[in-house]
C-alpha positions in Angstrom: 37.1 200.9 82.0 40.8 201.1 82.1 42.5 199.1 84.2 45.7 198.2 83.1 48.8 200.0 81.8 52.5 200.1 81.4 53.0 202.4 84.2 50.8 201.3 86.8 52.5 199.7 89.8 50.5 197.6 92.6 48.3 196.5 89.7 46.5 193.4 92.0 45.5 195.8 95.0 44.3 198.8 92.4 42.3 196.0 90.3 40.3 194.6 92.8 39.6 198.4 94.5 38.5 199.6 91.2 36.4 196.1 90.1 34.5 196.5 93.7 33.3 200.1 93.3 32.6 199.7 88.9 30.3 196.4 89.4 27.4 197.6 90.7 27.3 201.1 89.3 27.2 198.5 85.6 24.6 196.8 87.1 22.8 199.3 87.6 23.6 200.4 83.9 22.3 197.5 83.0 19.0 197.4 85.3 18.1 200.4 83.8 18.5 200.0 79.9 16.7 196.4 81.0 13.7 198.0 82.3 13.4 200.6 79.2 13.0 198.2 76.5 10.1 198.5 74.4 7.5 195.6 75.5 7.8 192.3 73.9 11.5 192.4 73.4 12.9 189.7 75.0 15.3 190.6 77.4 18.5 189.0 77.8 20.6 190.2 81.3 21.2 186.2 82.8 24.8 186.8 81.8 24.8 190.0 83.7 25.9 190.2 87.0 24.3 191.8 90.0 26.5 193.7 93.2 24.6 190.5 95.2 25.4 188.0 93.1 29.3 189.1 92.2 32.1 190.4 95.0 35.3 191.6 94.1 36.7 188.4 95.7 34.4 186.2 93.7 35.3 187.9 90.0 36.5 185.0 87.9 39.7 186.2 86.0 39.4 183.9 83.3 39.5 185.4 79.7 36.7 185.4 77.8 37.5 186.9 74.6 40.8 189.6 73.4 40.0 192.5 71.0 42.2 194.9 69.8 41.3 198.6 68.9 42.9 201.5 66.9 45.4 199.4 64.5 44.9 200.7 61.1 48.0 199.2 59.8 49.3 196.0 62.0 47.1 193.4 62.0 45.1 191.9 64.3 46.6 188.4 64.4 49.9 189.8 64.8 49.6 191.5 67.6 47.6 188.5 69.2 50.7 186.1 68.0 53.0 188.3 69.8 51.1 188.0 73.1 51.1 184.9 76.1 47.6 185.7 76.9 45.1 183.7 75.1 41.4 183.0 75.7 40.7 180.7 78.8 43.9 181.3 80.6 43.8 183.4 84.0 44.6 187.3 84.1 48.0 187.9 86.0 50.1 191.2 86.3 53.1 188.9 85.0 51.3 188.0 82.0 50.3 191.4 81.3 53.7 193.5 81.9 55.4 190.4 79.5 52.8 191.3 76.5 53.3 195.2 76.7 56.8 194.8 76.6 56.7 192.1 73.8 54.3 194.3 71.9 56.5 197.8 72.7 59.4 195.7 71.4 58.2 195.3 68.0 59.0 199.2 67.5 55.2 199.6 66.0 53.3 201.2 68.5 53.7 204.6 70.1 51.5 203.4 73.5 49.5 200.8 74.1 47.2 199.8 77.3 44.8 197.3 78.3 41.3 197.4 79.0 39.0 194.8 80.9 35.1 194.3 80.7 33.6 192.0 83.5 31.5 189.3 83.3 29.9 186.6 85.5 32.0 183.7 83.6 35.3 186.0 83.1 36.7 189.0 81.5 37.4 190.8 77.9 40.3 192.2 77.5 40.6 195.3 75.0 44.2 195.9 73.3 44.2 199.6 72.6 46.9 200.3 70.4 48.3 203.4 69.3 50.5 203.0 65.7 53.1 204.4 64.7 52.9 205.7 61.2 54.9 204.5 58.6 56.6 206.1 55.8 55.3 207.9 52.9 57.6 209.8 51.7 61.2 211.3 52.3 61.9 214.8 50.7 65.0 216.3 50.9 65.6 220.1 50.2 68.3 222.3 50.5 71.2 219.7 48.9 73.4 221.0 46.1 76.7 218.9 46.4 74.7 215.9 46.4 71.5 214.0 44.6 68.6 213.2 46.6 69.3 209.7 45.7 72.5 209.7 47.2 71.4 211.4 50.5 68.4 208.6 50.8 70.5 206.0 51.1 72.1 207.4 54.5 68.3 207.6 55.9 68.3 203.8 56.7 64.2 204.0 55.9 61.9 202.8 53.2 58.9 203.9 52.1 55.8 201.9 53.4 58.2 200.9 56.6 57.3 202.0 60.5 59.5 205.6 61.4 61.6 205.0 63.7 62.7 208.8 64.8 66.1 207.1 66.0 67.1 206.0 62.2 66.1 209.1 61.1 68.1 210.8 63.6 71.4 208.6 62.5 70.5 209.1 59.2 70.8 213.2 59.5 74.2 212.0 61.1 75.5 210.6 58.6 74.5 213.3 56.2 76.2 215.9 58.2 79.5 213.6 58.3 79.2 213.4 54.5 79.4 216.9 54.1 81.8 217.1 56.8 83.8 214.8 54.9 83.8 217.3 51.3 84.9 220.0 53.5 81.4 221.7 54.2 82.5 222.5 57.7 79.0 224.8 59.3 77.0 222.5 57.8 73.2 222.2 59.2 71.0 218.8 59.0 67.7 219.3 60.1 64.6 217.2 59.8 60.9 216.7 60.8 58.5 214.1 60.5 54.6 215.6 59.6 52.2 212.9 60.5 48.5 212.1 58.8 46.6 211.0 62.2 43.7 209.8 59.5 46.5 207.6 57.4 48.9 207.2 60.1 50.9 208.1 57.1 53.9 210.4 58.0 56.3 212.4 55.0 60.1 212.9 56.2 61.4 216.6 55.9 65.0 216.8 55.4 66.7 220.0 55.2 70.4 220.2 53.9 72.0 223.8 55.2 75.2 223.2 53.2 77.1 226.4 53.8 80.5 227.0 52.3 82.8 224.1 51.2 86.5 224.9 52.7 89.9 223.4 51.0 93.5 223.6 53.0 95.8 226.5 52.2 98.2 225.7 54.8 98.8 223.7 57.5 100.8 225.6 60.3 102.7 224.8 63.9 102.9 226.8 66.4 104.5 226.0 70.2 106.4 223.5 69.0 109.9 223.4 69.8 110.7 219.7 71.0 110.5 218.3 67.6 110.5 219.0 63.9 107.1 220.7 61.8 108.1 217.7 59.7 108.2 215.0 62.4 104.7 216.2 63.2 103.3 216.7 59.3 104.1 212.8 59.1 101.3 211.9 62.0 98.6 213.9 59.7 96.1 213.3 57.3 94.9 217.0 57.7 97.1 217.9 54.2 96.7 220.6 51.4 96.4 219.8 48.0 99.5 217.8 46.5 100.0 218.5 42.6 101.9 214.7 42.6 99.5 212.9 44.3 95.9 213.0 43.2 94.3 211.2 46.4 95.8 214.5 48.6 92.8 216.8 47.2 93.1 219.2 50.4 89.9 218.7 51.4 88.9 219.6 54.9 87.5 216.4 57.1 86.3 217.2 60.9 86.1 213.8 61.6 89.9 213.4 60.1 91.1 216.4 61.6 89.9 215.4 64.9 92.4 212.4 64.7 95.0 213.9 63.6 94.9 216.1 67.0 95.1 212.9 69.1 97.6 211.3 66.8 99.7 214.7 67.6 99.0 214.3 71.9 99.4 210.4 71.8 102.7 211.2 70.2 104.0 214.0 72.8 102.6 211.9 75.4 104.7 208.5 74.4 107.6 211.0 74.3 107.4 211.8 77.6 105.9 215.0 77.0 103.2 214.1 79.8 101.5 217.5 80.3 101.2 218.3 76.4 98.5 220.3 75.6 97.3 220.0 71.6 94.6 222.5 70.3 93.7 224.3 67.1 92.6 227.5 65.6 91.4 228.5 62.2 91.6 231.2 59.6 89.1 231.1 56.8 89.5 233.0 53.1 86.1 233.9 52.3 86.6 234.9 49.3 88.5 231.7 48.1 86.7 229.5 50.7 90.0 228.1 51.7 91.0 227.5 55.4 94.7 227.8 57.5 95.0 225.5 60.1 97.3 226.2 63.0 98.0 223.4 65.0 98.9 225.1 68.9 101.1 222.9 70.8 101.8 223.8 75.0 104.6 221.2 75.6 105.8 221.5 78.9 108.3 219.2 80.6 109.6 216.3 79.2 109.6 213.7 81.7 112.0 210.9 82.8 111.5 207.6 83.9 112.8 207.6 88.2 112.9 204.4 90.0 111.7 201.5 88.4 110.6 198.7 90.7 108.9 195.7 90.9 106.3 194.0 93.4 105.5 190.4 93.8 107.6 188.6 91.6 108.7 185.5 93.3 109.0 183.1 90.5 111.7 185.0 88.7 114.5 187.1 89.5 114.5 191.0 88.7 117.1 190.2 86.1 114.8 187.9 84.1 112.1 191.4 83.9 115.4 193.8 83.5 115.8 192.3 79.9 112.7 192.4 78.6 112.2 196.0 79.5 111.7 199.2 77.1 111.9 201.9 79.8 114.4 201.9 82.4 115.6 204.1 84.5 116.6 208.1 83.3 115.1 207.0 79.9 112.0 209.1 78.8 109.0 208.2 80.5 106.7 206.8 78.0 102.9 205.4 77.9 103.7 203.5 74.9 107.0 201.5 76.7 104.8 201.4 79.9 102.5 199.3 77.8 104.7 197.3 75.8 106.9 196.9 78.7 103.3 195.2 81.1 102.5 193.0 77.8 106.5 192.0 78.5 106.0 191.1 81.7 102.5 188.8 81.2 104.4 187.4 78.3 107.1 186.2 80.7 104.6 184.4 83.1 102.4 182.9 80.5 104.9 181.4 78.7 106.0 179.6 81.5 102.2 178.7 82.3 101.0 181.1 85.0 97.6 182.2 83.1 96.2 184.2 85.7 99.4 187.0 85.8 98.1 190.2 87.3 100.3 193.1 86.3 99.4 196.7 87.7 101.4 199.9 87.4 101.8 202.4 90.0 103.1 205.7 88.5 103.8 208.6 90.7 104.5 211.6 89.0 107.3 214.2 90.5 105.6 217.6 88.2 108.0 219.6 90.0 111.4 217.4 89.1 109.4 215.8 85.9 109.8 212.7 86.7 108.0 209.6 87.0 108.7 206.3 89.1 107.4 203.1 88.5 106.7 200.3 90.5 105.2 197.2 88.5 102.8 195.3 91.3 102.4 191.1 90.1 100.1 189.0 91.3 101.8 185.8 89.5 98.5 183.4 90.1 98.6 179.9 89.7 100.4 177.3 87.3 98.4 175.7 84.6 99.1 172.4 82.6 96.8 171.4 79.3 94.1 169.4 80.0 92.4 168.5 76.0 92.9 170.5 72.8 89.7 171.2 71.1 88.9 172.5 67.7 85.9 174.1 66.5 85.1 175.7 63.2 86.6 173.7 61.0 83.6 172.3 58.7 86.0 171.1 56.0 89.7 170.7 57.1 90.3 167.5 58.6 91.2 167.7 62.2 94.8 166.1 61.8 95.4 168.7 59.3 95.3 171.3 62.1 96.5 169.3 65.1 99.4 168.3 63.3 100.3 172.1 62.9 100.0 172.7 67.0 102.9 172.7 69.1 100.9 172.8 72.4 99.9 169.3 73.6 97.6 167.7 76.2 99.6 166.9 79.6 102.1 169.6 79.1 102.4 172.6 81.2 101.1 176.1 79.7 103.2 177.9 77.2 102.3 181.3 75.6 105.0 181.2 73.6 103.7 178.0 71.6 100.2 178.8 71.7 101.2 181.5 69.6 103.5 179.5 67.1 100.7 177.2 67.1 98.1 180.2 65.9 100.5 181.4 63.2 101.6 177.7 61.9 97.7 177.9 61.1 97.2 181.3 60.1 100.3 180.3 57.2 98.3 177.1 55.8 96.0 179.7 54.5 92.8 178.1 54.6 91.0 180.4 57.3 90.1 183.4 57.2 90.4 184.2 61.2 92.3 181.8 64.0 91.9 182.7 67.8 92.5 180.8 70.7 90.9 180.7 74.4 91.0 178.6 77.6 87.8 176.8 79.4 88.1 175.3 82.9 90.1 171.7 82.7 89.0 168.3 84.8 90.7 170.0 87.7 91.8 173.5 89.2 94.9 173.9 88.0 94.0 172.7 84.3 92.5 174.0 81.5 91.6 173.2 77.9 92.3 174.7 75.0 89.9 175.9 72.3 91.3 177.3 68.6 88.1 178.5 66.9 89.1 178.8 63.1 86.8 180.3 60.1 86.7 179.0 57.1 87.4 180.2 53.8 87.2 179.4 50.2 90.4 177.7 49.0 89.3 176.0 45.6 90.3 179.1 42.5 89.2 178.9 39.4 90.6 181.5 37.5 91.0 183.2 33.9 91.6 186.9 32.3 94.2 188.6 30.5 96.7 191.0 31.2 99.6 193.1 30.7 102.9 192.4 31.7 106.0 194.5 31.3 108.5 191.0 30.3 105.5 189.4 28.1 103.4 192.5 27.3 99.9 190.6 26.7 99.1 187.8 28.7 96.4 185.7 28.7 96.1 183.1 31.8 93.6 180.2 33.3 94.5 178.2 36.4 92.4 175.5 39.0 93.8 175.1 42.0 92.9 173.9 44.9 95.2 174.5 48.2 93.4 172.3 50.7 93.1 169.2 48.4 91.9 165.7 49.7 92.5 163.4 46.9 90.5 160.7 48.8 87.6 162.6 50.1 85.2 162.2 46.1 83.1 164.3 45.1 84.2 167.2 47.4 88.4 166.8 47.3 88.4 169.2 50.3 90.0 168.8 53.9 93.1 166.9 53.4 95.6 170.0 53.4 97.4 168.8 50.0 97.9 170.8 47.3 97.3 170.7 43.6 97.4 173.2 40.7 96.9 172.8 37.2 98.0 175.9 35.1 98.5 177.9 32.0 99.7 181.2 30.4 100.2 182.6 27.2 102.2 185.6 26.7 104.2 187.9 23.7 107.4 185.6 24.2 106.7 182.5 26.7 104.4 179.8 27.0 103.7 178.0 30.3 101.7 174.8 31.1 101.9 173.5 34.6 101.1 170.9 36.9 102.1 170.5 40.6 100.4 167.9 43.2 102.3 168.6 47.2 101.1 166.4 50.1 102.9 168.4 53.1 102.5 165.5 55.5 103.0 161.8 53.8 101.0 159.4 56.1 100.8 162.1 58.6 104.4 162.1 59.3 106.6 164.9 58.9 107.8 164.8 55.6 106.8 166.2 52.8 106.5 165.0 48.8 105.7 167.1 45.5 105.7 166.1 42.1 105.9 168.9 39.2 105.1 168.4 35.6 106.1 171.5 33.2 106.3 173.1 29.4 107.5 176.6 28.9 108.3 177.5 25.4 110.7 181.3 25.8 111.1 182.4 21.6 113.5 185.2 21.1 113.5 188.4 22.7 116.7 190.6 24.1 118.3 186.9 23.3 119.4 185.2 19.9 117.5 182.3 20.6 114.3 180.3 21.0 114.3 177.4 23.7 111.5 174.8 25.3 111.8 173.0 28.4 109.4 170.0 29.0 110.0 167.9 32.2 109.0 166.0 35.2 110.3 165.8 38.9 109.7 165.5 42.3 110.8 166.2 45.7 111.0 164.8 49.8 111.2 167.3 52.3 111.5 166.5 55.8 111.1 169.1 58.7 114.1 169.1 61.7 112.4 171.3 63.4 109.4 174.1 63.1 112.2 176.7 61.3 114.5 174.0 59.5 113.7 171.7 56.4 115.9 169.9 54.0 115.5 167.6 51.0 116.5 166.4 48.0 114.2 165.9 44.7 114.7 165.0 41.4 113.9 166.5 37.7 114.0 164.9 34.0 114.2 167.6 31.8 114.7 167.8 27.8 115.7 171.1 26.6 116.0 172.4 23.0 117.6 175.4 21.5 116.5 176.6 18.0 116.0 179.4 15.5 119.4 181.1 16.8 120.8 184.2 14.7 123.2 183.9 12.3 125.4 186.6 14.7 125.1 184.8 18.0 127.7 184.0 20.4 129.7 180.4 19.2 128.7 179.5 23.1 124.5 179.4 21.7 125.3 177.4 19.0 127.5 174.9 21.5 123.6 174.0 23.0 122.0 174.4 19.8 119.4 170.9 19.6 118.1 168.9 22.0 119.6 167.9 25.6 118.4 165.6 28.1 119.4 166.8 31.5 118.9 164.6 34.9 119.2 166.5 38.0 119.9 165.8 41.1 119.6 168.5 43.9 119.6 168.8 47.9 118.3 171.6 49.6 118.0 173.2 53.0 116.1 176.0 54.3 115.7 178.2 57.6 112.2 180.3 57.3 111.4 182.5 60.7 109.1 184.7 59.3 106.2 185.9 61.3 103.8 185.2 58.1 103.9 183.4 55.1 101.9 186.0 53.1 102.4 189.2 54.6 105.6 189.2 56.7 107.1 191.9 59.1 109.9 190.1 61.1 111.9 187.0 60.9 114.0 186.1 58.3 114.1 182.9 55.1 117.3 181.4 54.4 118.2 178.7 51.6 121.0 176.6 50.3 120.5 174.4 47.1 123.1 172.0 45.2 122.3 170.6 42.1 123.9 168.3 40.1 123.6 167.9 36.7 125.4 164.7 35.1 125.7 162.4 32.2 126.3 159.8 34.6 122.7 160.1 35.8 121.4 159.2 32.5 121.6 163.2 30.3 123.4 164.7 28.5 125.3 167.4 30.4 127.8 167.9 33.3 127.5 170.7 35.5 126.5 172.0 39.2 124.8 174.8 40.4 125.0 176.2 43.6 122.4 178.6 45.2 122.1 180.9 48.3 119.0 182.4 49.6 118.4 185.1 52.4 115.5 187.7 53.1 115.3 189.4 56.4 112.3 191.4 57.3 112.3 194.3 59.7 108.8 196.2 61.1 109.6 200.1 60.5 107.7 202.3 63.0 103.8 200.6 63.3 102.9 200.0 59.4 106.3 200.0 57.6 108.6 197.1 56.5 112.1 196.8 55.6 112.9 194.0 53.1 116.2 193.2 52.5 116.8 190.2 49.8 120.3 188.8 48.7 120.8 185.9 46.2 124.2 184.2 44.8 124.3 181.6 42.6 127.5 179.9 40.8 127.4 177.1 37.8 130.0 175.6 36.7 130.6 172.7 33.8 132.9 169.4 33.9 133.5 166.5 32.2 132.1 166.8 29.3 130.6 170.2 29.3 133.4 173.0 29.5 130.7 175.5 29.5 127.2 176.0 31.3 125.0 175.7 28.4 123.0 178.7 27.3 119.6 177.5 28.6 121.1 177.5 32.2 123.2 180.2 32.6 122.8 183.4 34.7 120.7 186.5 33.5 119.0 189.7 35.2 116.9 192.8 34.3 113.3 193.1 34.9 111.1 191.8 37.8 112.6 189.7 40.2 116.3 190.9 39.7 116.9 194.6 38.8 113.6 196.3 37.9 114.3 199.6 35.5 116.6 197.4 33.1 115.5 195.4 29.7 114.4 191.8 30.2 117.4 189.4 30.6 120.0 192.6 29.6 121.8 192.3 32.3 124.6 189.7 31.5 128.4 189.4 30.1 128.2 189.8 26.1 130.1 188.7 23.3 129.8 191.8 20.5 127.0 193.2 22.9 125.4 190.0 22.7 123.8 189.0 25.9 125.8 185.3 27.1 125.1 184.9 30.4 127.1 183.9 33.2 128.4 181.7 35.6 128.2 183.7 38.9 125.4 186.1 39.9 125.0 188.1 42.6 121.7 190.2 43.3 120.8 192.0 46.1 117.5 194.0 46.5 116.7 196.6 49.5 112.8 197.4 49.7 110.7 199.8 51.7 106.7 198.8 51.8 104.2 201.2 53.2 100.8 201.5 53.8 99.0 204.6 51.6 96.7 206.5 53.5 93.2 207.4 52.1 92.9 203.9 49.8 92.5 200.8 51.2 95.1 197.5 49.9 97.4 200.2 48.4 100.8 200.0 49.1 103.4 202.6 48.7 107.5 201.2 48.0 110.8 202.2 47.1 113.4 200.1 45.8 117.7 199.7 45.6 118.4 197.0 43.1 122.0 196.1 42.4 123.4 193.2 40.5 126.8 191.7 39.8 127.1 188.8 37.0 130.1 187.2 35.4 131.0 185.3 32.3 133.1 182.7 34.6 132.5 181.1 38.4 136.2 181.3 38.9 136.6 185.1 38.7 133.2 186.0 40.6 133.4 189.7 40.3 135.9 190.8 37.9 134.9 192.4 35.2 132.4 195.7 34.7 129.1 194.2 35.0 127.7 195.8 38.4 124.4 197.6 37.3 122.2 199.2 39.8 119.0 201.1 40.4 116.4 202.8 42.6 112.9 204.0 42.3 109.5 203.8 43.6 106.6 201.4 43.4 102.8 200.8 43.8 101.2 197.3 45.6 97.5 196.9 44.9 95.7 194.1 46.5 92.4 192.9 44.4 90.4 189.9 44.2 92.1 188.5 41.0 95.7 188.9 43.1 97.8 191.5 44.1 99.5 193.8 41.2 102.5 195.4 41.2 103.7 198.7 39.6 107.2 200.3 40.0 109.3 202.5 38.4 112.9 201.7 37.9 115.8 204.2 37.1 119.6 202.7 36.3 121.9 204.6 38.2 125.1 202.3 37.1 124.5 200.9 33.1 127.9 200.1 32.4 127.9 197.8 29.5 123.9 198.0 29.1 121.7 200.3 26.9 119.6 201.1 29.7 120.1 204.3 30.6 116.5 205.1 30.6 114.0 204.5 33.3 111.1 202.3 32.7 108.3 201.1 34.6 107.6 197.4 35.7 104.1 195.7 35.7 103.1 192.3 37.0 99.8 190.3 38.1 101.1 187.8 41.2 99.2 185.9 43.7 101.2 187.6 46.2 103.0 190.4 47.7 
């Protein structure tokens, strides 16, 4: 008798209807089969009921016993652990919709219904399940370009596992988009699954319809007459095959192409272009199986912004929104401006701590004058003040560690701008791997709390390898480090925010051990204090002389402000020259032994950069002063005066401009007439000019590299994101460099070398690596006239 399923609706009034009219036809049933037995059987019908003995309104509802019918392959205990109903609980339409569904969520059955047999003392109930069948096999026919095993892996199916039709259907997807994606553009993915009802066993036909594979002959324009074929090339990835750049293979990609058409509308329509149309048509070469792609463009109007108005704002005065605005009025109307220009506009309210800034634009269009006025409706909302702080996430760092990094505080009223300067102070301590913040209602209305949420990641390294380097040629290298040290905190020496390296590296002509300890908040107060142990051993190369340096130092730092930091620090050093050739300058031989030199230095810097490790705006700027003095206990007297500045500049979305300048000026007295060799000013190579001989670039005696007193280097770099490749970076370079043999006379003479060229960044888990080419364009006084390439394993770029 079925009485329940998934579909039925009134199920208490249909239950009792169809349990009055089935009890006494089973009596009767059984009355009957009584009466037939063979004499002398005993006969057993007490448990039986009778239509006078039983009503509908009297059936008891309690469950006897659960069985379960037609699973082959699920178990039976399963299926009862995934249901509510168990034996001597009452029957209830509740409990039985809440066990179909939990059973139809399992993904294992194809239907399923319930049955009930009545009794005197209660009911059965019968679980009759219908499986789904599970895998086989999975047979793939028709593929050429690719294996079988390949093509598996985008079925997201095992063998022995339920089918589920939907994973086979997003499977045959992602076939199709593989193909799609090696230029197979009619290509046809078709399956079907063929079940065993015996074996509830099912076998997974694939079928692969490749057709032809198509590669780019040309790439054409046509309607356009606004801008430049190449402006528009640039927004494409849709290219043909490029002989100098192997990741350009002219392949045809739908999915590729298909943004490369909305890169080309989002671009007319930021331009004011606002009734663009952007389309496509296609040639194909059957006999080469290549493809032309014209790229039809309808560009219409270009539209200018009208009026420009604004709604609501009572808190500031027009002239506060006027300067903060992109598109004004007879400038081209622009969805990317109207955007930027709305995130403007919030900005302005939330940094003065209205949260709840509404900011709606009404745009009415003029097609016949193209033209477009603006009105910007605000609802400014309320003012908000800081309730608490709260940090979550941080299993390791040390809640001070990240507090003292905020700049938004409890009590103070709502600032945008300092949340944000508050997210990227702890985005540049690089110890998490994600930093958000959000707000949750405060003790009272018109306060809220903050909430940064931070993720964790590793920063303990442990690292070793070899490499190649274009200054050392082999290196080999080891380090531990650890950049968010807690000296205190044994065995783990995690959370504290200190940092501590310990270091080596062993190349063709240098030798480096080092050791550095920095705790960036001494006693939780805003200064800072480093100490720096070192011995690099340099033997000849490009130079007539070997040198070592072995010393010890430190340094205090303390922070004026959240962009300003100066100090002073200190450095014993003992330097010694050896193994010079017989035809070196007389001013090597002048340092030729061992000197003890005791430094003294003062620094200042100015760093507004947007990120420590990846920067796109902002500038660093630094001023250093170092004395060197027999009077401080060494043997030597001279100064050397630094200058630092980078400024950064975002070029269109991905680009940046880096612009670096360095001058530096040394200069001996009292006792030393002369900077000594070891500390004297040298270029070429990484760092300085890159397409020029290690340390080449310098005054010279007999064309003897000397050094000099004075250096001025200036470096102009262009970074870029390479399509197709993931952490590659595209770059070209301008490096140009001035040194002199004497600080008095800071650019006389014919030493200004220069040169340009392009580069590769690669970001991978041992560190980033850097590849550029370098060409001298000026050599006077060099042999480098010849371009070479530059190689380097950093930790950063």
């Amino acid at each position: 008798m079925h009485l329940i399923r998934q579909s039925f609706g009134r199920w208490t009034a249909w239950f009792m209807l169809i349990l009055g009219l089935c009890l006494p036809f089973t009596s009767q049933i059984k009355a009957v089969q009584a009466e037939d037995a063979p004499s002398g059987q005993e006969q057993t019908t007490a448990a039986e009921p009778s239509a006078q003995e039983t009503t509908p309104q009297e059936q008891n509802l309690t469950v006897r016993d659960i069985r379960v019918q037609g699973n082959q392959i699920i178990g039976t205990n399963t299926i009862l652990n995934k249901m509510s109903l168990r034996k001597g609980v009452q029957l209830s339409q509740e409990a039985v919709n809440e066990d179909i569904k939990r059973l139809y969520g399992t993904g294992f059955f194809r239907d399923i219904r319930f049955d009930v047999e009545p009794y005197t003392d209660g009911i059965d109930l019968i679980v009759v399940v219908d499986e789904k069948p599970v895998v086989k096999e999975i047979l793939i026919d028709g593929n050429q370009t690719f294996d079988d095993r390949k093509l598996r892996k985008d079925i997201d199916l095992l063998e022995g596992q339920i089918v589920d039709e939907r994973l086979v259907v997003e499977g045959v997807r992602k076939i199709e988009a593989r193909y799609l994606n090696k230029g197979f553009r009619f290509v046809k993915v078709s399956y079907n699954v063929q079940v065993n009802d015996f074996t509830k066993e099912a076998t997974v036909l694939v079928h692969v319809n490749e057709g032809e594979s198509y590669r780019i002959k040309e790439v054409k324009f046509s309607g356009v007459k606004a801008f430049s074929e190449r402006q528009l090339r640039k927004l494409l990835r849709t290219k043909k095959k490029s002989a100098w750049n192997p990741f350009q293979r002219g392949v045809f990609k739908e999915d590729e192409f298909q943004d490369d058409l909305e890169r080309v509308s989002v671009f007319y329509q930021d331009e004011g272009y606002l009734d663009a149309k952007v389309s496509s048509d296609f040639e194909y070469d059957e006999a080469s199986n290549r493809i032309v792609i014209t790229i039809l463009a309808e560009e219409g109007a270009r539209y200018q912004a009208g009026s420009v108005q604004f709604e609501g704002n009572q808190l500031f005065p027009e002239s506060d929104i006027w300067e903060r605005l992109k598109m004004l009025p007879s400038t081209t109307y622009s969805q990317r401006n109207l955007a930027l220009d709305i995130d403007a506009i919030r900005k302005l309210y939330f940094a003065h701590g209205y949260l709840d800034v509404r900011v709606t634009p009404q745009v009415e269009f003029h097609r016949g004058e193209s033209k477009a006025d603006v009105k910007y409706a605000i609802k400014e909302g309320d003012l908000y003040f800081v309730d608490k702080v709260k940090i979550r996430g941080n299993t390791k760092t040390k809640d001070i560690v990240i507090r003292r990094e905020l700049r938004i505080k409890p009590g103070e009223r709502f600032d945008g701008d300092l949340l944000e300067l508050s997210k990227q102070r702890l985005e540049n301590l690089g110890f998490f791997e994600d930093v958000t913040y959000d707000t949750e209602p405060g003790s009272a209305p018109n306060r809220k709390d903050v909430v940064f949420r931070v993720k964790e990641k590793q920063t303990g390294e442990l690292s070793f390898g070899a490499g190649f380097s274009s200054i050392d040629q082999f290196i080999g290298f080891a380090e531990i480090a650890q950049r968010n040290f807690d000296l205190l905190n044994w065995p783990r020496f995690t959370g504290a925010g200190q940092n501590i390296a310990l270091s080596g590296r062993i190349g063709s002509i240098s030798r480096n051990i080092e050791f550095s300890f920095l705790e960036p908040y001494i006693f939780n107060r805003n200064v800072s204090f480093g100490l720096e142990a070192y011995n690099r051993d340099f033997e000849r190369r490009n130079l007539d002389f070997d040198h070592e340096r072995r010393g010890v130092g430190f340094t205090i730092a303390k922070a004026l402000n959240d962009f300003v930091k100066i100090g002073t620090g200190y450095t014993l050093e003992r330097v010694k020259v050896t193994d010079i050739q017989d035809s070196a300058s007389s001013l090597v031989f002048e340092s030729e032994g061992s000197d003890i030199l005791s430094r003294l230095k003062i620094f200042i810097t100015r760093d507004t950069r947007d990120s420590v490790f990846n920067p796109t705006k902002g500038s660093v700027m630094g001023f250093s002063a170092e004395l060197i003095g027999t009077f401080l206990g060494g043997d030597a007297d001279f100064t050397i005066l630094q200058a630092n500045a980078t400024k950064y500049w975002r070029i269109g979305e991905t680009g940046v401009l880096e612009w670096r300048n360095r001058l530096a000026m040394s200069e001996g007295f009292r006792s030393t007439d002369n900077v000594p060799i070891y500390d004297r000013f040298f270029a070429g190579g990484l760092g300085t000019v890159r397409g020029y001989n290690f340390r080449r670039v310098s005054p010279k005696d007999d064309n003897r590299p000397i050094g000099g007193e004075f250096l001025a280097i200036t470096n102009i770099e262009y970074t870029f994101p390479l399509p197709v490749i993931e952490n590659f970076k595209g770059a070209f370079f301008i490096d140009i460099a001035q040194i002199t043999r004497d600080a008095s006379k800071p650019f006389e003479g014919r030493d200004l070398v220069a040169s340009i060229g392009p580069g590769v960044k690669i970001k991978t888990p041992l560190g980033p690596i850097a590849l550029y080419y370098g060409l001298p364009i000026l050599h006077r006084d060099t042999e480098d006239k010849n371009g070479r390439f530059e190689f380097s394993l950093s930790r950063s770029f």
